[in-house]
C-alpha beads as a LAMMPS data file, in Angstrom:
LAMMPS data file: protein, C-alpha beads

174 atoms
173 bonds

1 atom types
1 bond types

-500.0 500.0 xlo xhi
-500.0 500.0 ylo yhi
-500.0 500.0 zlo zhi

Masses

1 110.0

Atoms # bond

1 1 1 215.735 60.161 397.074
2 1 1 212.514 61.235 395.065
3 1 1 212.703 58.736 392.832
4 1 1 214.163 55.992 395.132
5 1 1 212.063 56.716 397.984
6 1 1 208.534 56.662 395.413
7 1 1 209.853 53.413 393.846
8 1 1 210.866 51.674 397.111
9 1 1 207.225 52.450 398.909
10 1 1 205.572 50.888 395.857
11 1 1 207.592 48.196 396.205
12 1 1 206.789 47.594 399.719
13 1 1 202.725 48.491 398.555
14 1 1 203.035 45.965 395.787
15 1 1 204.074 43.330 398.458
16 1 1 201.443 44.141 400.923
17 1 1 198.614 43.736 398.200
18 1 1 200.183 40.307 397.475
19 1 1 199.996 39.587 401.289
20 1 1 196.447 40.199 401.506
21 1 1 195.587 38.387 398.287
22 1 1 197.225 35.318 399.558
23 1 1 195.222 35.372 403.273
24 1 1 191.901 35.664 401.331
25 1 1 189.516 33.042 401.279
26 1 1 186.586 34.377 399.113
27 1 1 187.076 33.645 395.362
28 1 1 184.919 36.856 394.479
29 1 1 187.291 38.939 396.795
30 1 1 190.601 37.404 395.177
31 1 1 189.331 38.421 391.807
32 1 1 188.299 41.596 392.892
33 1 1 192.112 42.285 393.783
34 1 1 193.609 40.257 391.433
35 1 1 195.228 42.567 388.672
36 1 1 195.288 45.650 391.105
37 1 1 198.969 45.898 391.657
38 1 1 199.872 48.451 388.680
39 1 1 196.676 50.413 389.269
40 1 1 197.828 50.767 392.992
41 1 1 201.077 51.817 391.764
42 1 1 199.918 54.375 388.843
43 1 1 199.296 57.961 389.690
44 1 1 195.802 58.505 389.929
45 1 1 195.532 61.047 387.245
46 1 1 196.811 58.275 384.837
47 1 1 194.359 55.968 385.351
48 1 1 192.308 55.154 382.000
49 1 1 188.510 55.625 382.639
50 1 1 188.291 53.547 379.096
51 1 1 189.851 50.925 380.798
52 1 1 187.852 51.481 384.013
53 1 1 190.361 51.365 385.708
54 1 1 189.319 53.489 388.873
55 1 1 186.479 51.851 388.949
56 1 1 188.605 48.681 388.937
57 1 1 190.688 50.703 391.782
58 1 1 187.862 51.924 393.873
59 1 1 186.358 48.085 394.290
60 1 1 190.066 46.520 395.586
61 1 1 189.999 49.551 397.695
62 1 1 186.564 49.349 399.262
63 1 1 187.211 45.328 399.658
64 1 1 190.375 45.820 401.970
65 1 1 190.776 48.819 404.197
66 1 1 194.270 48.190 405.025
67 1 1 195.186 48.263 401.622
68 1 1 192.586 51.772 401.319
69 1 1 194.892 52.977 404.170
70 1 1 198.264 51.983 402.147
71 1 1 197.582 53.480 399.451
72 1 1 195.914 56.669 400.275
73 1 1 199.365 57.411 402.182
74 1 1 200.922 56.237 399.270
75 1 1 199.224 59.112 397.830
76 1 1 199.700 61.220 400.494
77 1 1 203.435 61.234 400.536
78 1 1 204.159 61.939 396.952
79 1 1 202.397 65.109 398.097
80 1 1 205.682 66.043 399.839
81 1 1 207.685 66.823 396.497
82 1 1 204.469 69.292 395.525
83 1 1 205.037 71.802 398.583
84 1 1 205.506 75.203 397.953
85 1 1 209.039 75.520 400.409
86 1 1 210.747 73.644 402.634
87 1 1 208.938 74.846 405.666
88 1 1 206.009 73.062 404.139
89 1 1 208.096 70.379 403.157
90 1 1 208.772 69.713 406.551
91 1 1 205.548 70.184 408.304
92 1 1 203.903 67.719 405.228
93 1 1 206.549 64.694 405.834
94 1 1 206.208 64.992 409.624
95 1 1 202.772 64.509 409.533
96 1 1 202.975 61.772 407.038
97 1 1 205.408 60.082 409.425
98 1 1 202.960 60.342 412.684
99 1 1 199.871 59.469 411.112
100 1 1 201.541 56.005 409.222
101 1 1 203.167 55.470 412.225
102 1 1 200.113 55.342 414.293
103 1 1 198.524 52.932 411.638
104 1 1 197.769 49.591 412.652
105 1 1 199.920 48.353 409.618
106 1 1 203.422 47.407 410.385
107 1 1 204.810 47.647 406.652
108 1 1 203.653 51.746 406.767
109 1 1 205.176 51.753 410.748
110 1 1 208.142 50.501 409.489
111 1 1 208.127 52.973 406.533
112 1 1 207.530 55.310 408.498
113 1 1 210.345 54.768 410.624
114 1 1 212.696 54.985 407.440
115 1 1 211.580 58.020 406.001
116 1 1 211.967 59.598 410.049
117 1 1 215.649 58.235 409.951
118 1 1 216.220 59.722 406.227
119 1 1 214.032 62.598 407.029
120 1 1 217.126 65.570 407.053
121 1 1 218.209 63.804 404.110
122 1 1 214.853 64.215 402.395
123 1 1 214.124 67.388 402.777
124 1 1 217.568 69.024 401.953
125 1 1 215.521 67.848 397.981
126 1 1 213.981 72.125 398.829
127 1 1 217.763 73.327 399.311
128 1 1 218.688 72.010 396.007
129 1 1 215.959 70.404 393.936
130 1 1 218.174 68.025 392.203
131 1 1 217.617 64.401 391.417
132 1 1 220.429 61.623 391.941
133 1 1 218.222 60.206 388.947
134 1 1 221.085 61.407 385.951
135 1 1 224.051 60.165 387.981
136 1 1 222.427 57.187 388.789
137 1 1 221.638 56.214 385.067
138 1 1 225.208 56.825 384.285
139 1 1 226.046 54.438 387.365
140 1 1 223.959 51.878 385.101
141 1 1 225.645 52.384 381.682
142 1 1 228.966 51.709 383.336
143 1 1 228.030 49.203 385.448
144 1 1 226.620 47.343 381.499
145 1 1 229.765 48.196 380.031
146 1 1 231.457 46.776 382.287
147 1 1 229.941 43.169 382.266
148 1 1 230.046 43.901 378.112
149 1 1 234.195 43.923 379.089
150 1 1 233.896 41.144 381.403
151 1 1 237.370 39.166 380.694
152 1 1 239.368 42.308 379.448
153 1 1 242.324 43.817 381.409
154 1 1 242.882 46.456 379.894
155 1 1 241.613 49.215 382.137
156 1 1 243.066 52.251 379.592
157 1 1 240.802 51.205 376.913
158 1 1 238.290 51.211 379.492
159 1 1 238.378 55.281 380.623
160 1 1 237.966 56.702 376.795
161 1 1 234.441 54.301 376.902
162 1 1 233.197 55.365 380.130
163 1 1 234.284 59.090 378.542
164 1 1 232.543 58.282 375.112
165 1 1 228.922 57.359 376.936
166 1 1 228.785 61.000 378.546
167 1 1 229.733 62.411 375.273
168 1 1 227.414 60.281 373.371
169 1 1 224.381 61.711 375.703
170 1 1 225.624 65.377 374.698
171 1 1 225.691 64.771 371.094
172 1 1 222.220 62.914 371.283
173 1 1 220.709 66.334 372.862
174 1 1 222.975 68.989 370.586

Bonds

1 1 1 2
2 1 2 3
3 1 3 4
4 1 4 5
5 1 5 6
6 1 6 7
7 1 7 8
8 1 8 9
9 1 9 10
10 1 10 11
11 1 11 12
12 1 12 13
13 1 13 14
14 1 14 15
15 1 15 16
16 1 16 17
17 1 17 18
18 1 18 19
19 1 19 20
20 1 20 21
21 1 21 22
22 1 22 23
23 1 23 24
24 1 24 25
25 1 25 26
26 1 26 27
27 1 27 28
28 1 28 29
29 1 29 30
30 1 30 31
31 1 31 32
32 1 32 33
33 1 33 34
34 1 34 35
35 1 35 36
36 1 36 37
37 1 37 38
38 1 38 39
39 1 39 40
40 1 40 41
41 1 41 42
42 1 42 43
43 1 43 44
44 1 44 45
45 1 45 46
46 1 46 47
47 1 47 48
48 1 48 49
49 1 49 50
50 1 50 51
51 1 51 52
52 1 52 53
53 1 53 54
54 1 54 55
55 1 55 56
56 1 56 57
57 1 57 58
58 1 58 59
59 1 59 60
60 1 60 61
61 1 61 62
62 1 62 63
63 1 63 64
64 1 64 65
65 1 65 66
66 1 66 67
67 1 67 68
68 1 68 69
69 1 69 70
70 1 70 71
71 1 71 72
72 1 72 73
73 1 73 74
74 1 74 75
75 1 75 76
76 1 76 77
77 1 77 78
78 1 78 79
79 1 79 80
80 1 80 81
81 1 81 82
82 1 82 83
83 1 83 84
84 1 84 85
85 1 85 86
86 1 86 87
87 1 87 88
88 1 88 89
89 1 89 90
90 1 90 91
91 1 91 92
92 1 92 93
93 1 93 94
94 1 94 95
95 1 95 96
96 1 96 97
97 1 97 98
98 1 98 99
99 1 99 100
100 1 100 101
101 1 101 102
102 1 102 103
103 1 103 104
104 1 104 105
105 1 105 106
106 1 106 107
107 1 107 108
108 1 108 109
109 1 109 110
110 1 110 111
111 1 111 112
112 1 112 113
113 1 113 114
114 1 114 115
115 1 115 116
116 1 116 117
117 1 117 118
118 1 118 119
119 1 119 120
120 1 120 121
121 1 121 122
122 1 122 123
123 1 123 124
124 1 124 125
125 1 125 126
126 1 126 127
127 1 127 128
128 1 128 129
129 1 129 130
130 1 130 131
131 1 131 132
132 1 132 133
133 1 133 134
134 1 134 135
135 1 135 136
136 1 136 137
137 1 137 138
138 1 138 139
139 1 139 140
140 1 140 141
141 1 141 142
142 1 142 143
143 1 143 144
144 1 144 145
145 1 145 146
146 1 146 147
147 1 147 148
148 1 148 149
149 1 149 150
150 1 150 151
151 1 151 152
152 1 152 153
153 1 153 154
154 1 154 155
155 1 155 156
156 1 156 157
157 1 157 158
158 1 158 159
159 1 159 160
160 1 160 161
161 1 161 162
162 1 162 163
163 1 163 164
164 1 164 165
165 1 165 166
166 1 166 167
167 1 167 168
168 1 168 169
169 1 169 170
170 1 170 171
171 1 171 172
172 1 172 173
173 1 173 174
């Protein structure tokens, strides 16, 4: 869920900040947001200062305070995989969950309502600390060999494949 949940809010972010664009009128204001969406998406401690790219940040967020809000609990809720146990855990993702719920913004009140209906789900991540993320990319090597086969019946020849990508991984780290 880590990576899934991350990568599906900055989806939905990405589509609010090309909601907004679209509604404004001011040329000065679309250009100020213009080119925004991968700095809203970046970690803030990647940002490139060369680049200015907080500045660059800092102006799209002072023009819209929606999208401030938005991303701030963007922010916010990556600070859930940081806590120290999953007491904290808990305590962090319920409050993230009230406060974008009582937001004025219904793409964070909807979020919000998905993370509270994956919420047990989520949290079991401090039981465990594993990521679906390896199983997942295997998913996708299978799923490419298997349009690479598209046509072939031979579902025999198929197994020793699927067998040789997990070895190839091992023998690529040994």
């Amino acid at each position: 869920m880590k990576q899934r949940g991350t990568k599906y809010f900055n989806d939905k972010l990405s589509d609010f900040r090309r909601a907004l664009y679209n509604e404004l009128k001011d040329q000065n204001e679309k250009k100020i947001l213009k080119g925004t969406r991968w700095l809203l998406l970046k970690n803030p401690e990647n940002l490139n200062n060369e680049k200015t790219e907080n500045t660059r940040l800092n102006q799209a967020l002072e023009l819209n305070k929606p999208l401030a809000t938005a991303y701030y609990k963007k922010e916010e809720l990556r600070q859930f995989w940081k806590q120290p146990d999953k007491a904290a855990a808990q305590k962090h993702i319920q409050q993230w969950i009230k406060t974008a719920a009582s937001t004025k913004i219904p793409m964070l009140q909807k979020f919000a309502n998905t993370v509270a209906r994956h919420k047990f789900g989520i949290i079991h991540f401090y039981d465990h600390r594993i990521s679906t993320g390896p199983l997942e990319g295997t998913n996708n090597k299978i799923k490419t060999l298997q349009k690479q086969a598209y046509g072939f019946r031979d579902h025999e020849f198929f197994k020793p494949k699927i067998y040789g990508l997990h070895e190839t991984k091992y023998a690529l780290v040994g």
